[in-house]
N, C-alpha and C positions, 0 to 999 in steps of 0.2 A: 298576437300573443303578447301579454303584459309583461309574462316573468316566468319566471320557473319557479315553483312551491313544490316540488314532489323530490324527495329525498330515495335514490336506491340505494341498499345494501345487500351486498354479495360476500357470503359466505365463501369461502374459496379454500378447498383441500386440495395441500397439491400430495402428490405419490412418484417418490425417489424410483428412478431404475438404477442400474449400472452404479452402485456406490461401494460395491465391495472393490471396485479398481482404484479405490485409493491406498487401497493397501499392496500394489502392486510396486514393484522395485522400478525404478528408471534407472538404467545404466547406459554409460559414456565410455568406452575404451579405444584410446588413442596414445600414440599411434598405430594406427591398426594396418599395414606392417612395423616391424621397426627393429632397431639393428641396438638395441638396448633399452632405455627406460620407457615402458609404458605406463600409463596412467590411468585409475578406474576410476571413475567418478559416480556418484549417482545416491540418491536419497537411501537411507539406512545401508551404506556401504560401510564394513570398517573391517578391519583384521579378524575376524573372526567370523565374520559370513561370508567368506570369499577363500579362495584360494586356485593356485593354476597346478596344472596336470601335464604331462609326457603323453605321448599316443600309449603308454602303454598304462595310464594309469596311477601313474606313480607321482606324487604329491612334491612338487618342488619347493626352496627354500620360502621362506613366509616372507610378508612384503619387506622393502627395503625401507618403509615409513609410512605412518599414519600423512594423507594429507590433506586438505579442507573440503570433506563429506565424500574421503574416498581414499583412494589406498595405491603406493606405486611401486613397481614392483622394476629391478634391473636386469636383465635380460642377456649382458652382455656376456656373461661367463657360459650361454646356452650353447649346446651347437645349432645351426640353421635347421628351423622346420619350422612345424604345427603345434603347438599347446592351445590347453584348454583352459579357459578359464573357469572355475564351476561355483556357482551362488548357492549357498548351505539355505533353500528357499526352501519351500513347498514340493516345490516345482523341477528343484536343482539344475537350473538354469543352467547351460553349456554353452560357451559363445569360442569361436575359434580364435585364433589371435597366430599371425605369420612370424617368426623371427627370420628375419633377412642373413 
């Protein structure tokens, strides 16, 4: 074989699945128990899409400060149990959170 002379071209379609999960929230809540400050972290987190709950429902104090791509919230005036965290989503996300 002298050489190569033949030129190929591929036309090439590509087709996206699973692209609506970019629009999906990631959330980080730590310390997940903890005996005052927890911390929420996670893309499109901020004071107004979030907020924590009592078993019975009932909407506690709003966070103690905005902080970098999330929101934290003190804990320490709680008494020991169960709250809820709940993301104002689609979805309304509900994630446990312990206070010690």
């Amino acid at each position: 074989m002298a050489g190569c002379d033949s030129i190929i071209t591929i036309d090439l379609s590509l087709g996206y699945t699973g692209l609506n999960h970019f629009d999906e929230i990631v959330l980080n809540v730590f310390p997940n128990s903890t005996t005052g400050i927890v911390n929420i972290i996670g893309n499109r987190i901020d004071q107004n899409t979030i907020r924590i709950n009592n078993v019975y429902g009932r909407e506690l104090a709003p966070p103690l400060y905005s902080i970098d791509q999330g929101v934290r919230y003190n804990l320490s005036d709680l008494a020991s149990g169960v709250y809820f965290i709940v993301l104002n989503n689609d979805n309304h996300t509900v994630i446990r959170i312990i206070r010690d």
